[in-house]
N, C-alpha and C positions, 0 to 999 in steps of 0.2 A: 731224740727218742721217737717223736713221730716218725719222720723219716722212714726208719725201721722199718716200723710196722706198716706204712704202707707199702715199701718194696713187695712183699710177699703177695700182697692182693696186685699189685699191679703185674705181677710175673704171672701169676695166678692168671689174671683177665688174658694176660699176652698171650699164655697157653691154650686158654680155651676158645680164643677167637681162633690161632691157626687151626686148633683140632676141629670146629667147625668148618672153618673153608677148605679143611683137607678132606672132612665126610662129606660137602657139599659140592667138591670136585673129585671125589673118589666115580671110581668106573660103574657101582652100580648105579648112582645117585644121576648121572649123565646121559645112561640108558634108558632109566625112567621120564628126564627130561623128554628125550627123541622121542620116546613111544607118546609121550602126552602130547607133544606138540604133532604127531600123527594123526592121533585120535581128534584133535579138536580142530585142525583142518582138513580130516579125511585124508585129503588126496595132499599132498606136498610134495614139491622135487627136493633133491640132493642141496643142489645149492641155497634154496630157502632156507633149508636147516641151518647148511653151513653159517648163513650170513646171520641169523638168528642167534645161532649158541658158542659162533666162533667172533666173530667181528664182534657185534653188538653184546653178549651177555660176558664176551670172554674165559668161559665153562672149560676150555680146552682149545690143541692147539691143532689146526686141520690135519695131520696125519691121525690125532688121537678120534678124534671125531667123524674119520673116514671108518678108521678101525674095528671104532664102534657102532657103527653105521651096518659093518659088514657082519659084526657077531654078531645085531640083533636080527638079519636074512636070514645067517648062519643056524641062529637056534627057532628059525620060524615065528619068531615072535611080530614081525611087518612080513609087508608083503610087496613084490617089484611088480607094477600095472606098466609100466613103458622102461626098457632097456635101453642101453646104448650109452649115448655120450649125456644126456639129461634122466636121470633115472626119476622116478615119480614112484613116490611110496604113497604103502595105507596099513591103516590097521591091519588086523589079523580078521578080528571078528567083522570085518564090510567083503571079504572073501566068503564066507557062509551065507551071505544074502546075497550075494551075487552068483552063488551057484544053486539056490534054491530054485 
């Protein structure tokens, strides 16, 4: 009879831990990640990130991490200080003091 009853809470826990690592690897939750770790080192290159949220935190997989890398150019939300083959990002809002 125990048994039983705890199948249901154990499915139960199973479900909500993947529902969380699926909202905490979903593509808004990733983009917030990027923009934070912008804002609180300013200035970051591409591959710091990469090795940050891809190697080390394993959040996603380098093409998803590029992808979103580019939506968030994309929608203006960062900003590219050096182009080329090492791109160096920054917030949005350190472009308005810097053109003050």
């Amino acid at each position: 009879q125990p048994i039983i009853t705890n199948q249901p809470k154990k499915a139960t826990f199973i479900k909500e831990r993947f529902a969380k690592k699926i909202a905490r690897n979903g593509k808004a939750y990733i983009k917030s990640v990027i923009q934070s770790y912008i804002q609180k080192y300013q200035e970051v290159s591409a591959l710091q990130l990469k090795e940050m949220l891809v190697e080390e935190q394993q959040l996603c997989s380098k093409s998803s991490f590029y992808r979103l890398l580019q939506e968030l150019e994309d929608e203006e939300k960062i900003i590219t200080l050096k182009g080329g083959r090492q791109k160096i990002y920054a917030a949005r809002s350190l472009k308005i003091h810097k053109e003050e």
